[in-house]
Backbone as CSV, one residue per row, in Angstrom:
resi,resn,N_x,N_y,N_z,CA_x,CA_y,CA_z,C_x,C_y,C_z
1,UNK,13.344,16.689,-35.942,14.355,16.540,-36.998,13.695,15.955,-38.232
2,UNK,14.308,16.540,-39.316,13.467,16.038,-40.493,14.388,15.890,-41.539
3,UNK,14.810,15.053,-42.621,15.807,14.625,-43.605,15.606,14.998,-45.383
4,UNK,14.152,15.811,-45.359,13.936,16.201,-46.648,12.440,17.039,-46.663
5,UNK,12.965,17.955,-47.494,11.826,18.678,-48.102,9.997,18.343,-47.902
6,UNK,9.968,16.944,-48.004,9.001,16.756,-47.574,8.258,17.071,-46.610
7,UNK,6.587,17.208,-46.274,6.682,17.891,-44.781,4.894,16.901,-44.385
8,UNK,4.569,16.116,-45.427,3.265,15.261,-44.858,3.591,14.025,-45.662
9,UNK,2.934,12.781,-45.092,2.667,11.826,-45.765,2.126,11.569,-46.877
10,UNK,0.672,12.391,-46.716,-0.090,12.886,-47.928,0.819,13.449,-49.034
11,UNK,1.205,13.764,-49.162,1.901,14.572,-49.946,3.008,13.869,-50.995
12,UNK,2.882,12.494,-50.312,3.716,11.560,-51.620,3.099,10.835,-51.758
13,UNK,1.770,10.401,-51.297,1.014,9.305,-51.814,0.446,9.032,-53.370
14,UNK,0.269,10.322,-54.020,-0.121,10.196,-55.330,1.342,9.531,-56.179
15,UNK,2.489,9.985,-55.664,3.788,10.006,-56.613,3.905,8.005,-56.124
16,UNK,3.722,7.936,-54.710,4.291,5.858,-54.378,2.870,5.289,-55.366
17,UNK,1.867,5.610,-55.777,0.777,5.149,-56.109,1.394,4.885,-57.954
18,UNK,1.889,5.948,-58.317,2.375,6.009,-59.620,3.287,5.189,-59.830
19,UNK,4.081,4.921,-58.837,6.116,4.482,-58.852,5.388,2.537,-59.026
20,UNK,4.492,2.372,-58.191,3.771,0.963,-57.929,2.994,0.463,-59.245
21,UNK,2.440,1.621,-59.493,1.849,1.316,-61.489,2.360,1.119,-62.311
22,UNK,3.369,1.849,-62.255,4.715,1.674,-63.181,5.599,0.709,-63.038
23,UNK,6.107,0.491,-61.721,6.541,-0.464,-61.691,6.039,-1.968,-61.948
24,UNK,4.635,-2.006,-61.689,4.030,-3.404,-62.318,4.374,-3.713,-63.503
25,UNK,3.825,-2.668,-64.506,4.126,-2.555,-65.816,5.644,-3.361,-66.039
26,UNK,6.420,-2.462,-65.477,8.005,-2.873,-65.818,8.323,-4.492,-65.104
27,UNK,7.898,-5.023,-64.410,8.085,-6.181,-63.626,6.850,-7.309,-64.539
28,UNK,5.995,-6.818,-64.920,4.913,-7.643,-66.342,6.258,-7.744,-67.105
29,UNK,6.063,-6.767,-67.653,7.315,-6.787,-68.733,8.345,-7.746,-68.997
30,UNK,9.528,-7.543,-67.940,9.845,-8.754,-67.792,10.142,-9.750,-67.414
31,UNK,8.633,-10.416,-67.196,8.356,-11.604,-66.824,9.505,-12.285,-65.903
32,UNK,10.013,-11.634,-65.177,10.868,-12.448,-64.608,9.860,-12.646,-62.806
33,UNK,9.757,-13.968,-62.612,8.734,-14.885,-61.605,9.309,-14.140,-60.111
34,UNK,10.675,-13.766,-60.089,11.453,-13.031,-59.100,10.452,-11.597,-58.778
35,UNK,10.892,-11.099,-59.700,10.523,-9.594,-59.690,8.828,-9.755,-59.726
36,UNK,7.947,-10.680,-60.252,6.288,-10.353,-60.021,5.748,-10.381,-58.642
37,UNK,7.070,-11.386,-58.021,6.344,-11.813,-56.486,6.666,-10.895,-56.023
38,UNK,7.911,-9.561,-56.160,8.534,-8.648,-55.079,7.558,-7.755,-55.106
39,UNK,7.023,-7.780,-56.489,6.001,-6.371,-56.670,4.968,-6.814,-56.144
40,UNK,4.256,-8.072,-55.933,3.041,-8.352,-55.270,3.331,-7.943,-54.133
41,UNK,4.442,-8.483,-53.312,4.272,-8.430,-52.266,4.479,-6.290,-51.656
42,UNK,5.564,-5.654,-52.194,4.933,-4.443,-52.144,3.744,-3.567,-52.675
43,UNK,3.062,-4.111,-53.408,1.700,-3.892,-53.783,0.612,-4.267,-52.276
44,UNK,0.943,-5.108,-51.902,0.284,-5.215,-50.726,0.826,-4.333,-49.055
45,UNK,2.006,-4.242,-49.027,3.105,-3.504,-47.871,2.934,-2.361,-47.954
46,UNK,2.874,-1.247,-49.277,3.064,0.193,-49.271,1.973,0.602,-48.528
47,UNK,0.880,0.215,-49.541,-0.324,0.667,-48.791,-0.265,0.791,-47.465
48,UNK,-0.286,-0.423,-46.941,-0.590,-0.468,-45.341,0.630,0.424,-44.874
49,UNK,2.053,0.214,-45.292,2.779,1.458,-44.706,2.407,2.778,-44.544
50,UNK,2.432,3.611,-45.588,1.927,4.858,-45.756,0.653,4.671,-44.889
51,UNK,-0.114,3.883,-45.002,-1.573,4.420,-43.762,-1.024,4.690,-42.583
52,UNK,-0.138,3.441,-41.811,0.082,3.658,-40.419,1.317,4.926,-39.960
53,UNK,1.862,5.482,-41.659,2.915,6.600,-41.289,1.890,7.608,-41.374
54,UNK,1.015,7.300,-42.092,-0.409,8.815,-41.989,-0.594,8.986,-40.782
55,UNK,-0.576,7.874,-39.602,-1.176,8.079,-38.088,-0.370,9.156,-37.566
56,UNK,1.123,9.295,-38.107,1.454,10.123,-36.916,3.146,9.453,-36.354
57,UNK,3.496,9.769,-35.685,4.828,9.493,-34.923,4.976,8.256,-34.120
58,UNK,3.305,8.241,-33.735,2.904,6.856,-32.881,3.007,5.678,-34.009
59,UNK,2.461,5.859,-34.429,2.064,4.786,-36.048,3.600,4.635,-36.895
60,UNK,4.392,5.864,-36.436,5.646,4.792,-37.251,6.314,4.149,-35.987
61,UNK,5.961,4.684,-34.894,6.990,3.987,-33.724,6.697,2.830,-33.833
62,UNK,5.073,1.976,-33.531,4.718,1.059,-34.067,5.118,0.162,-34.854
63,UNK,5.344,1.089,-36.057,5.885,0.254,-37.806,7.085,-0.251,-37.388
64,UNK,7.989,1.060,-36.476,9.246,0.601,-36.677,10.033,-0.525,-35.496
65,UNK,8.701,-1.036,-34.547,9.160,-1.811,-33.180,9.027,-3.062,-33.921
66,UNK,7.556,-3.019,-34.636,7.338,-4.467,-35.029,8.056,-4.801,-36.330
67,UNK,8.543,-3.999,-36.829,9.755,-4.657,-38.161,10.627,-4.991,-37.285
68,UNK,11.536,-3.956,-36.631,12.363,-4.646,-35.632,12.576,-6.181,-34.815
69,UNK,11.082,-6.575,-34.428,10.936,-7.512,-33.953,11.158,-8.558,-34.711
70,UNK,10.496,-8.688,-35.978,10.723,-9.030,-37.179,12.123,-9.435,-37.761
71,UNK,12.348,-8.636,-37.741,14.544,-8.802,-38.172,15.079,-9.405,-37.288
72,UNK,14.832,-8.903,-35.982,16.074,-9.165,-34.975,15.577,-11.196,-34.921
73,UNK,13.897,-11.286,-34.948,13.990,-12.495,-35.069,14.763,-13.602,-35.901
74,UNK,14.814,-13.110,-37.507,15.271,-13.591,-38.343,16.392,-13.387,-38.457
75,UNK,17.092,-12.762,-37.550,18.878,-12.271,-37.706,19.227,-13.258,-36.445
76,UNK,18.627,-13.581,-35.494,18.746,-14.787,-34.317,18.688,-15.677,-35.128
77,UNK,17.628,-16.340,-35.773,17.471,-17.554,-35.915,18.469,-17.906,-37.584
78,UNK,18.798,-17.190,-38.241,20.098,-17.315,-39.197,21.675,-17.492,-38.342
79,UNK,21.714,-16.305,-37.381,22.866,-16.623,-37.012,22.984,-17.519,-35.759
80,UNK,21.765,-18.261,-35.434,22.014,-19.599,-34.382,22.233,-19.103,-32.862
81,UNK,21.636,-17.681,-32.477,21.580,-17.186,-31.360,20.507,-18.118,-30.422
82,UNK,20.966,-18.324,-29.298,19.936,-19.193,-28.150,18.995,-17.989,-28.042
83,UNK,17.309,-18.860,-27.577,16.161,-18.283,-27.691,16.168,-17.003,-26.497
84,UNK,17.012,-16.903,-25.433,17.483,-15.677,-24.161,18.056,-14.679,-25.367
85,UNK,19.117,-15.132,-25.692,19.470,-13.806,-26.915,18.724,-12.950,-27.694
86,UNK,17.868,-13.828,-28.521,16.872,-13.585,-29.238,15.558,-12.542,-28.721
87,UNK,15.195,-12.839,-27.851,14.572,-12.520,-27.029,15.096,-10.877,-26.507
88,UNK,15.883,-10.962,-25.733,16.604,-9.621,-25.274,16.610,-8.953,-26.410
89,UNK,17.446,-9.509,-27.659,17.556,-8.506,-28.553,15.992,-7.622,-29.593
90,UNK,15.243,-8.592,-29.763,14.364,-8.312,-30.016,13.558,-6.790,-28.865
91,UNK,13.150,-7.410,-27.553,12.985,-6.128,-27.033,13.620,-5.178,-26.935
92,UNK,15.119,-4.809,-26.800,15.943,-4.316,-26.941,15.339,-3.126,-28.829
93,UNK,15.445,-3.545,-29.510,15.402,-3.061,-31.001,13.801,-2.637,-30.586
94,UNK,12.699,-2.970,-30.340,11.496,-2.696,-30.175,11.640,-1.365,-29.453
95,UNK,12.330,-1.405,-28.406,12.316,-0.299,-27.287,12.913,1.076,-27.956
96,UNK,13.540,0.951,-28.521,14.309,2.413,-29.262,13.455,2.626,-30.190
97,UNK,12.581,2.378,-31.152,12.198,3.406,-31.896,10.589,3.774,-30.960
98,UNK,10.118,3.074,-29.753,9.109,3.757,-29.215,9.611,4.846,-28.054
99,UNK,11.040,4.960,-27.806,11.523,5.786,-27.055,11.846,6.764,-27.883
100,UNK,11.958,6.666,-29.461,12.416,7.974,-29.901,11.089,8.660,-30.139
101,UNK,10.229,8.061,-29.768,8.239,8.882,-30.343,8.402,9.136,-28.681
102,UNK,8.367,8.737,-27.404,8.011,9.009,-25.925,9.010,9.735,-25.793
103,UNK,10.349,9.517,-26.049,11.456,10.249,-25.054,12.916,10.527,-25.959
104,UNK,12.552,11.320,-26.944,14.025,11.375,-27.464,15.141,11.582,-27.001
105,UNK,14.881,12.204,-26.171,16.397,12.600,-25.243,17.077,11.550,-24.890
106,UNK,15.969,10.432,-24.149,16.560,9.288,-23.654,17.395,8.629,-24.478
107,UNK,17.561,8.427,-26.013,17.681,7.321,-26.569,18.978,7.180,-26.585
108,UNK,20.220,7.903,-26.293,21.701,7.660,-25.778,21.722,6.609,-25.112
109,UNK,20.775,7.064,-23.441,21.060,5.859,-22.298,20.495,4.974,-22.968
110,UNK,19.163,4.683,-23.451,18.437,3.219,-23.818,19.698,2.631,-25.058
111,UNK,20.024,3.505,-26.026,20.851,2.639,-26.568,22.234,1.665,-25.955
112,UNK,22.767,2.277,-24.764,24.072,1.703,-24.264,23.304,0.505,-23.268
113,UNK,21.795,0.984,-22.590,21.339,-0.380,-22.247,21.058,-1.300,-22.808
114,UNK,20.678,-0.926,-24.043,20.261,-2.542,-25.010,21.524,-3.121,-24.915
115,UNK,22.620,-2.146,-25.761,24.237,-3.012,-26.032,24.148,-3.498,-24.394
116,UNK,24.541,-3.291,-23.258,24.352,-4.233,-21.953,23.915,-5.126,-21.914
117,UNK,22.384,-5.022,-22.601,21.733,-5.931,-22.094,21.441,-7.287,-22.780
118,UNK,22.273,-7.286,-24.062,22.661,-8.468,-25.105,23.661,-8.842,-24.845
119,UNK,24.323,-7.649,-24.142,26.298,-8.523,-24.163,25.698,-9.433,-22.690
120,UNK,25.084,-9.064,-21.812,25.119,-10.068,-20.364,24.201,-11.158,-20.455
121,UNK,23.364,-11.432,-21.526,23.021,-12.676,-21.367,23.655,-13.373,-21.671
122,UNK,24.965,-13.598,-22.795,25.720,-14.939,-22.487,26.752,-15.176,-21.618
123,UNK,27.156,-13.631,-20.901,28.071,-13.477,-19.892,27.366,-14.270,-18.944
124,UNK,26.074,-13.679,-18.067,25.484,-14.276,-17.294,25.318,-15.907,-17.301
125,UNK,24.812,-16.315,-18.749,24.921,-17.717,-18.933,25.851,-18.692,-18.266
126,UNK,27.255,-17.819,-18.627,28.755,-18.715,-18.046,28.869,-19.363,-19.537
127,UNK,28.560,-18.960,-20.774,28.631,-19.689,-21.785,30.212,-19.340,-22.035
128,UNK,31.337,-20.384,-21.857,32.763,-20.279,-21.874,33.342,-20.520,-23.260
129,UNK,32.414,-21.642,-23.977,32.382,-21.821,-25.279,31.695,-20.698,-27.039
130,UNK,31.182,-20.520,-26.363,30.145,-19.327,-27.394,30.027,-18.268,-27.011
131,UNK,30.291,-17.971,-25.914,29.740,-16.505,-25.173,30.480,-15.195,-26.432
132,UNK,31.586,-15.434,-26.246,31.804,-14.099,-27.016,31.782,-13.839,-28.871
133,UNK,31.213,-15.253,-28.809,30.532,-15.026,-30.660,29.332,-14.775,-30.330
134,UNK,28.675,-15.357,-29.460,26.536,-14.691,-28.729,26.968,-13.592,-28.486
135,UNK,28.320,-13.080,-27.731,27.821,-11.620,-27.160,28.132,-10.764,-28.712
136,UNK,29.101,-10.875,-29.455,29.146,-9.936,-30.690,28.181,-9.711,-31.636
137,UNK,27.533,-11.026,-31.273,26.165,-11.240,-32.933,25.568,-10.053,-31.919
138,UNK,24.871,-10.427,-30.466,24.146,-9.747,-30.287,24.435,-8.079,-30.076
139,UNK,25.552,-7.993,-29.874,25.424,-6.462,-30.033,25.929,-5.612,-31.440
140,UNK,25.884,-6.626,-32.769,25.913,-6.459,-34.156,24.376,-6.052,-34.409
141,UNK,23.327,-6.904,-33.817,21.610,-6.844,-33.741,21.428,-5.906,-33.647
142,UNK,21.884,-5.044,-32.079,21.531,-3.428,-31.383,21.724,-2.382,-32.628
143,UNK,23.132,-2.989,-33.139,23.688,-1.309,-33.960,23.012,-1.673,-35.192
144,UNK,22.612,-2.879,-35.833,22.240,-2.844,-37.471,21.051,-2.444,-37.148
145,UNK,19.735,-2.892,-35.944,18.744,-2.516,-36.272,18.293,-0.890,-35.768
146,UNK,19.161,-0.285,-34.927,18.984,0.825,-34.291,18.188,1.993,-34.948
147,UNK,18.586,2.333,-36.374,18.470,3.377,-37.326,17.148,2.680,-37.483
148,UNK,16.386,1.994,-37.295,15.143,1.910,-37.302,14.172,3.545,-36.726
149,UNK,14.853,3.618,-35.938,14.193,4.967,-34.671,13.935,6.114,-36.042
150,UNK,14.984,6.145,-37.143,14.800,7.453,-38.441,13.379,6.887,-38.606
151,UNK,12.598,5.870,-38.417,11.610,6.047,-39.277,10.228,6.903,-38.484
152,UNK,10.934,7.004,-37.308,10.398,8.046,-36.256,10.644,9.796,-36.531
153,UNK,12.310,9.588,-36.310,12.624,10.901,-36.200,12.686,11.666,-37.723
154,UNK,12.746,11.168,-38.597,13.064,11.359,-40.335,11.491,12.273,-40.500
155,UNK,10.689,11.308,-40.288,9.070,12.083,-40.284,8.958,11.789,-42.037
156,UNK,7.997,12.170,-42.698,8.300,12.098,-43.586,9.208,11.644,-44.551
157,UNK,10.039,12.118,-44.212,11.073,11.956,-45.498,11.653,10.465,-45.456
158,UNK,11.294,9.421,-44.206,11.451,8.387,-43.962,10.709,7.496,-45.091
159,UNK,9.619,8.034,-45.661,8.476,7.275,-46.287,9.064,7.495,-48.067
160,UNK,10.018,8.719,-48.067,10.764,9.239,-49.030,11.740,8.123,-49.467
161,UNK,12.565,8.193,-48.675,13.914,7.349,-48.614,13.451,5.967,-48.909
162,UNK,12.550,5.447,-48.048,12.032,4.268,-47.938,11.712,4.015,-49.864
163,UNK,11.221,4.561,-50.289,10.541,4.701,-51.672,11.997,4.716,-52.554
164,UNK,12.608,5.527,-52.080,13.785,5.423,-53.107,14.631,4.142,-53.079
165,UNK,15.274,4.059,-52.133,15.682,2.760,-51.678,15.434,1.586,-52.582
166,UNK,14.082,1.179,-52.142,13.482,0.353,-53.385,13.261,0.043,-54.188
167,UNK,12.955,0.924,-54.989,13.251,1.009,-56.489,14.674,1.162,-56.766
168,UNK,15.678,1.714,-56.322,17.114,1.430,-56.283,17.612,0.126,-56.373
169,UNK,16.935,-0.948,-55.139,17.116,-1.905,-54.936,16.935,-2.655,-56.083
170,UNK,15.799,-2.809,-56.805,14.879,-3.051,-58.160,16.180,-2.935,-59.459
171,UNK,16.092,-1.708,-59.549,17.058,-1.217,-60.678,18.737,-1.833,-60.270
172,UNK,19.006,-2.318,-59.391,20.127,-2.458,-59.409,20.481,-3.888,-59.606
173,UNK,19.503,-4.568,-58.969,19.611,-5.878,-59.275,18.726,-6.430,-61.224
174,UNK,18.536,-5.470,-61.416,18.114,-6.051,-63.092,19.194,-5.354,-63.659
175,UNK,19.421,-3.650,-63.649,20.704,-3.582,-64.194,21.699,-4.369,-64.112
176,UNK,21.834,-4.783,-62.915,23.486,-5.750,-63.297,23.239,-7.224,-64.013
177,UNK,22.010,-7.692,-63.732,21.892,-8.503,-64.843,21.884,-8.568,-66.108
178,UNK,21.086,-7.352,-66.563,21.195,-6.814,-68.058,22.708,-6.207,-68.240
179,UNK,23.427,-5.258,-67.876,24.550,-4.750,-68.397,26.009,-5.497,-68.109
180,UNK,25.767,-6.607,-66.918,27.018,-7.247,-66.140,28.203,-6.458,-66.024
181,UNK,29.097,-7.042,-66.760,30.335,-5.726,-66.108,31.221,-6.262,-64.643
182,UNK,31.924,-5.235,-64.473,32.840,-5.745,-62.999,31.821,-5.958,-61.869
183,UNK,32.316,-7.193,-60.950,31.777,-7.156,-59.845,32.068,-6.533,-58.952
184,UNK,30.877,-6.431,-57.803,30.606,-5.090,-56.880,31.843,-5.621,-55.360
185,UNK,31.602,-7.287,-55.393,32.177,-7.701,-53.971,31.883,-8.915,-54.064
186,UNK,33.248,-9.561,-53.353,33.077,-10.924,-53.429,32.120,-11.369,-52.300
187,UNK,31.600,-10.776,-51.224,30.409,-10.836,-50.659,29.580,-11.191,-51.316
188,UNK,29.019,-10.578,-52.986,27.526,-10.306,-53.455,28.293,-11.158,-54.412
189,UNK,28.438,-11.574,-55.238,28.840,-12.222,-56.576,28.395,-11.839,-57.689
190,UNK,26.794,-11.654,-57.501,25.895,-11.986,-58.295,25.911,-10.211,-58.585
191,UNK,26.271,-9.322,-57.891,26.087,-8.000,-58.275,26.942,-7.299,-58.861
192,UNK,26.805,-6.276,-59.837,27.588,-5.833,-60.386,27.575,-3.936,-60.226
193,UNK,28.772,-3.622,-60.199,28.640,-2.403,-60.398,27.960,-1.008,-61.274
194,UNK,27.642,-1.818,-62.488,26.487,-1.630,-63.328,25.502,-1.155,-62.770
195,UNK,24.846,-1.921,-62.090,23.686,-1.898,-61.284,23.437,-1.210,-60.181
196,UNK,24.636,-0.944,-59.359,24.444,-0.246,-58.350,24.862,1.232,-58.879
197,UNK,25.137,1.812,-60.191,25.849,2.696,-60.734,23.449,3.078,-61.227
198,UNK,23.500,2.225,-61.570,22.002,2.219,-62.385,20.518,2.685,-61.007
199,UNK,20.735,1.570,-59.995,20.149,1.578,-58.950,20.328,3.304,-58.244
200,UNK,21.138,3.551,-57.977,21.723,5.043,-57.428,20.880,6.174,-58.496
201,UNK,21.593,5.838,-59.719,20.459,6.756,-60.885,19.424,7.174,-60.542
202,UNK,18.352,5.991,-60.072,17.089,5.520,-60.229,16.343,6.085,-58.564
203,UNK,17.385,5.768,-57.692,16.772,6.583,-56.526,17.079,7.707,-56.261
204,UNK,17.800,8.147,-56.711,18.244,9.687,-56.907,17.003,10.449,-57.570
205,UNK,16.583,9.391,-58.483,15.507,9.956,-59.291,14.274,10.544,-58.513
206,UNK,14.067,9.214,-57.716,12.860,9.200,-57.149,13.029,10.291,-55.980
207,UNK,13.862,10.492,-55.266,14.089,11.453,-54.248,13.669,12.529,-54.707
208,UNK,14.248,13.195,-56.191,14.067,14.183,-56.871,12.386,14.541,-57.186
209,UNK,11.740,13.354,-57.694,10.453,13.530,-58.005,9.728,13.551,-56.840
210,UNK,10.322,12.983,-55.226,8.906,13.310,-53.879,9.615,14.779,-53.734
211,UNK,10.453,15.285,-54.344,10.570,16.899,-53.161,11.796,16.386,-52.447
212,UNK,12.210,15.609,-52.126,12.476,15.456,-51.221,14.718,14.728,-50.684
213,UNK,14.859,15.484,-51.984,16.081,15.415,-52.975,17.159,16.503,-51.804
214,UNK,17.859,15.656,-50.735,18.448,16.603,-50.065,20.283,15.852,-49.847
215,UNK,21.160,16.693,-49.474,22.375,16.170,-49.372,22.071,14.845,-48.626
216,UNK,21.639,14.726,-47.608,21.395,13.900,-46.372,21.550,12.497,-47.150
217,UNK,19.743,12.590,-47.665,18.998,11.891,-48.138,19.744,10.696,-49.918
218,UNK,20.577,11.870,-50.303,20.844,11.761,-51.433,22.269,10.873,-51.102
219,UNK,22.758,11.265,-50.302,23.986,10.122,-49.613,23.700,8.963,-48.766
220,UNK,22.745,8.937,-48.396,21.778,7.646,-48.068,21.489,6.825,-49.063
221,UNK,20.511,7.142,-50.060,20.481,5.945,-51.512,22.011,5.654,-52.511
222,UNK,22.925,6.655,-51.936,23.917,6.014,-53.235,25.196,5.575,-52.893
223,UNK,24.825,5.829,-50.810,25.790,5.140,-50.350,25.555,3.896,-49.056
224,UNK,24.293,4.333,-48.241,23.998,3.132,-47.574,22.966,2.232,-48.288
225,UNK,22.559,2.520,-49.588,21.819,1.247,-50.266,22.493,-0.197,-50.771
226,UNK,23.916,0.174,-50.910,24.766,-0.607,-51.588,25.451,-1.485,-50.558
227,UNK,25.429,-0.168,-49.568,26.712,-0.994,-48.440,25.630,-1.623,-47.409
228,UNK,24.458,-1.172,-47.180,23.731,-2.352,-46.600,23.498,-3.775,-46.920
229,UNK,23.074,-3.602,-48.127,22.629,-5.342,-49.049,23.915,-5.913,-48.953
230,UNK,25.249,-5.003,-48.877,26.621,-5.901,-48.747,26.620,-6.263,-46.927
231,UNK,25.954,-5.938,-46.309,26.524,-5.511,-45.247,25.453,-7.498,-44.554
232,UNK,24.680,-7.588,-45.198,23.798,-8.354,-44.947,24.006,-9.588,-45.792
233,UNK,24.953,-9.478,-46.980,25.338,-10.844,-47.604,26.192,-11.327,-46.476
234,UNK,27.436,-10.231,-46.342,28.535,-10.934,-45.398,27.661,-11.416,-43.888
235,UNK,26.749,-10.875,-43.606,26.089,-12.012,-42.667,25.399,-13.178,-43.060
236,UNK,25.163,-13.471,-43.948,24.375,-14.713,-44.442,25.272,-15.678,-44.855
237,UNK,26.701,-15.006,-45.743,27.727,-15.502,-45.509,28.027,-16.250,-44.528
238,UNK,28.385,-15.402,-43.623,29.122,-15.969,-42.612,28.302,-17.347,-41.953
239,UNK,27.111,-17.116,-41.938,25.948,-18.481,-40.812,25.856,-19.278,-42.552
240,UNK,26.422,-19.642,-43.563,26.111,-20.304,-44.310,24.672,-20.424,-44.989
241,UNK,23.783,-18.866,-45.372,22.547,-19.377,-45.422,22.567,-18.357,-46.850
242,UNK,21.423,-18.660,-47.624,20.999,-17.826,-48.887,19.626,-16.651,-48.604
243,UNK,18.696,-16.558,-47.791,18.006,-15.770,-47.344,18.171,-15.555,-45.809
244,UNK,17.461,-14.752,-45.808,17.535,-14.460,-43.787,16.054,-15.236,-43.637
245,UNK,14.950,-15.479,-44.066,14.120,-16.432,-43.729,13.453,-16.898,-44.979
246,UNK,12.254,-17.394,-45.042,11.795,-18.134,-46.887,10.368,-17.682,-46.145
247,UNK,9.605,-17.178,-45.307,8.345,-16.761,-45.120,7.319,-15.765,-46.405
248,UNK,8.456,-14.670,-47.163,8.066,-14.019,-47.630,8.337,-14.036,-48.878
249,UNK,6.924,-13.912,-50.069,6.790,-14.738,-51.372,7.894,-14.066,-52.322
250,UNK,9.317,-14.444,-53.029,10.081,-13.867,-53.724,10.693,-13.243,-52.960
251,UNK,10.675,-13.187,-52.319,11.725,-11.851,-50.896,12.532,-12.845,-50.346
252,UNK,12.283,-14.330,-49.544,13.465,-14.309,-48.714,12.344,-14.305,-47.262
253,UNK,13.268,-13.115,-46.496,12.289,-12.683,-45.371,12.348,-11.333,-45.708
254,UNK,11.977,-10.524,-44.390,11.779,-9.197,-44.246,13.210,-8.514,-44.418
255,UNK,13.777,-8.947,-43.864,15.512,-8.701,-43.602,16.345,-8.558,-44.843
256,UNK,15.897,-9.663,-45.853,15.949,-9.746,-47.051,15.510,-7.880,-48.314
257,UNK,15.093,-7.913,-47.381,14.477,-7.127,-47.860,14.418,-5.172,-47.716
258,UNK,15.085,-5.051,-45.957,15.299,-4.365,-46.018,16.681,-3.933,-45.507
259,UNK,17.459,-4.619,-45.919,18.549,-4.453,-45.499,19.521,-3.024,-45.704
260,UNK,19.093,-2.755,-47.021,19.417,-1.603,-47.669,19.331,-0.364,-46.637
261,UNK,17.444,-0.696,-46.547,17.005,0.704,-45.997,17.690,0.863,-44.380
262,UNK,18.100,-0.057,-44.138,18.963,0.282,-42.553,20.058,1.055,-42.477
263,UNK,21.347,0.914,-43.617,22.573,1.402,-43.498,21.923,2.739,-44.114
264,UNK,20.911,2.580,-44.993,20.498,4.268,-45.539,19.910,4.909,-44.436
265,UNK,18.766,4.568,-43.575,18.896,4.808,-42.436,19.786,5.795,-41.092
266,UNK,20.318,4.692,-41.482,21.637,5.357,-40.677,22.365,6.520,-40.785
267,UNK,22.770,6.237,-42.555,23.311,7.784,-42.579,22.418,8.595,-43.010
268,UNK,21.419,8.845,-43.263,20.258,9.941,-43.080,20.365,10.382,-41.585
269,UNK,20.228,9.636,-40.976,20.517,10.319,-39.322,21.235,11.001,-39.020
270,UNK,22.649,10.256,-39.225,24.198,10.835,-39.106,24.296,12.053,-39.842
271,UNK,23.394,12.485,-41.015,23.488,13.452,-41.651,22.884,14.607,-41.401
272,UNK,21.591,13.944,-40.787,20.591,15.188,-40.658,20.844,15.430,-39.161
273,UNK,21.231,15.060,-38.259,21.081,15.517,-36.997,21.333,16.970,-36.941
């Protein structure tokens, strides 16, 4: 299964090499201390992405177990899940995108075992007090990080989306600063519809310039880019916190970061199947 025009890795590396030049430029520009660290830090991430999506199906299963691991950690330890939760869920999210590179067929049953196998550790616990806020976070973990597996099955066009996304992300949060205007959700405060009107523009754009400009794809950046980053305030919301971790320079954490690309994710899947 494949979600866009695209059909090698190679094949967008000259265009993310350009989008990263340019974008320095525009993030020099203006000087805002936010935006220099985001670009450092993807100045350093693309690269190594695109190499290990050059490997092959193996190399994103890889990419996409150990981000997983990554999130589900920082989505435990924000929302105050005991270290058994954490744990399960983490392997749990690891296991689906190396089952969608070994065994696609499988990934129905493995998905209804992960949801099992997060809801029974606080059942098992006997936790009478918390159990059924541990068992919901954790099977909120299974379904937000699941669409990880597109960065398997997408092939390409995963490295597409991924690219658009971002710069979406970029443009939407300076547009709404520069143009303000109505707000997007009392979730986000700080965002404005401006921006996500601007952001959408901007990855639409970029879809257009890899090739790789398809219904799927194109309802992914202008509809799960927006409703992810919302989808991930109202969790930070809810555990009282302002990032999902502070590890990563101007980002927040990882989670922080890709929150977007999950709900886009998602419906790239839902679309392209």
């Amino acid at each position: 299964m494949t979600g866009g025009g695209v059909t090698d890795v190679g094949d967008l590396v000259p265009y993310i090499a350009a989008a990263l030049v340019i974008g320095g430029v525009a993030v020099a520009l203006s000087r805002r201390r936010e935006y220099i660290l985001r670009w450092c830090v993807w100045a350093v991430a693309v690269p190594a992405v695109v190499a290990i999506l050059y490997a092959g199906p193996g190399g994103a299963a890889a990419l996409a177990a150990a981000v997983g691991v990554v999130c589900a950690a920082e989505y435990g330890l924000l929302t105050r899940l005991p270290v058994p939760d954490r744990v399960v869920l983490g392997v749990a999210v690891a296991a689906l995108p190396v089952t969608a590179w070994l065994a696609p067929a499988q990934l129905p049953r493995l998905f209804a075992a992960a949801v099992l196998a997060v809801a029974l550790v606080p059942l098992l616990s006997g936790d009478a007090a918390g159990g059924l806020n541990r068992l919901c976070l954790g099977v909120l973990g299974v379904v937000w990080f699941a669409p990880l597996i597109g960065v398997v099955l997408l092939g390409p066009a995963a490295l597409a989306l991924f690219a658009a996304v971002s710069v979406a992300d970029v443009i939407a949060s300076f547009g709404g600063r520069s143009l303000g205007g109505p707000r997007l959700s009392p979730l986000s405060p700080a965002k404005h519809w401006s921006g996500v009107l601007a952001g959408t523009a901007a990855g639409l754009g970029v879809l257009a310039l890899l090739g790789a400009f398809t219904p799927a794809l194109a309802v992914a950046v202008a509809f799960g880019a927006p409703l992810g980053d919302l989808l991930e305030s109202m969790v930070k919301r809810g555990a009282e916190v302002k990032d999902s971790a502070s590890w990563l320079a101007g980002a927040g954490g990882l989670l922080d970061r890709l929150d977007s690309l999950l709900l886009a994710l998602a419906l790239a899947l839902l679309l392209s199947w």
